[in-house]
C-alpha positions as CSV (number, residue, x, y, z in Angstrom):
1,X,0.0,0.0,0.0
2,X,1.1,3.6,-0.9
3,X,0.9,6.4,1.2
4,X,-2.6,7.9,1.7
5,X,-3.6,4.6,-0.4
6,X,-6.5,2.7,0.8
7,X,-5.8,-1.0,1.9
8,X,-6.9,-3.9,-0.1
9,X,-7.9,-1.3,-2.7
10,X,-11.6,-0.4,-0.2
11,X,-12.3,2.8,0.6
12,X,-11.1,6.0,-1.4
13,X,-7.6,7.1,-1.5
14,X,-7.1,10.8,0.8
15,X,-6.2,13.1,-1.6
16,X,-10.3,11.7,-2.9
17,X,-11.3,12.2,0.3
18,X,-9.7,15.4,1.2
19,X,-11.7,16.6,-2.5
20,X,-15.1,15.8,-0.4
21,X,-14.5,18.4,2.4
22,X,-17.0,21.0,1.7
23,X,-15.5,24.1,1.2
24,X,-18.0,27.3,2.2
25,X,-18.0,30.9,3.0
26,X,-16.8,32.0,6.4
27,X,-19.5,32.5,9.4
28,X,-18.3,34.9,11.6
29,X,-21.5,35.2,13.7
30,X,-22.2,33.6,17.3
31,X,-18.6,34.1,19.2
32,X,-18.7,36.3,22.2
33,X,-15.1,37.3,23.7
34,X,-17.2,37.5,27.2
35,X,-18.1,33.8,26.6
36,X,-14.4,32.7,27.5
37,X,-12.8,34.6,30.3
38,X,-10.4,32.1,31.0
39,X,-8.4,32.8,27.8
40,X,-5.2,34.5,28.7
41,X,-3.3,36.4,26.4
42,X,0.2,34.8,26.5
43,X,1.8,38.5,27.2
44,X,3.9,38.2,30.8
45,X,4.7,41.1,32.3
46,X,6.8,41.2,35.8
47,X,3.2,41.2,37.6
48,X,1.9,37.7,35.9
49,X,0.1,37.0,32.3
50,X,-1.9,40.1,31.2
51,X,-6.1,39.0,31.2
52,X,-7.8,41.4,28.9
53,X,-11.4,42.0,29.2
């Protein structure tokens, strides 16, 4: 078997696969910063990690 073959010739080979993903516009809509406070932005000062809000 090849790379990204599929065994036993069943099943499709990836780069047929990967040609499946569907491929669509962007949604930006739904994510609220406020939603996940306990991201921290990865800036350290000398007082700790900086939170923004």
């Amino acid at each position: 078997m090849r790379p990204g073959g599929a065994p036993d010739g069943a099943g499709l080979l990836l780069a047929d696969a990967i040609k499946q993903i569907p491929v669509a516009e962007e949604k930006r809509t739904g994510y609220e910063r406020d939603s996940f406070k306990h991201w921290v932005d990865k800036t350290v000062t000398a007082a700790g990690p900086v939170r923004r809000s």
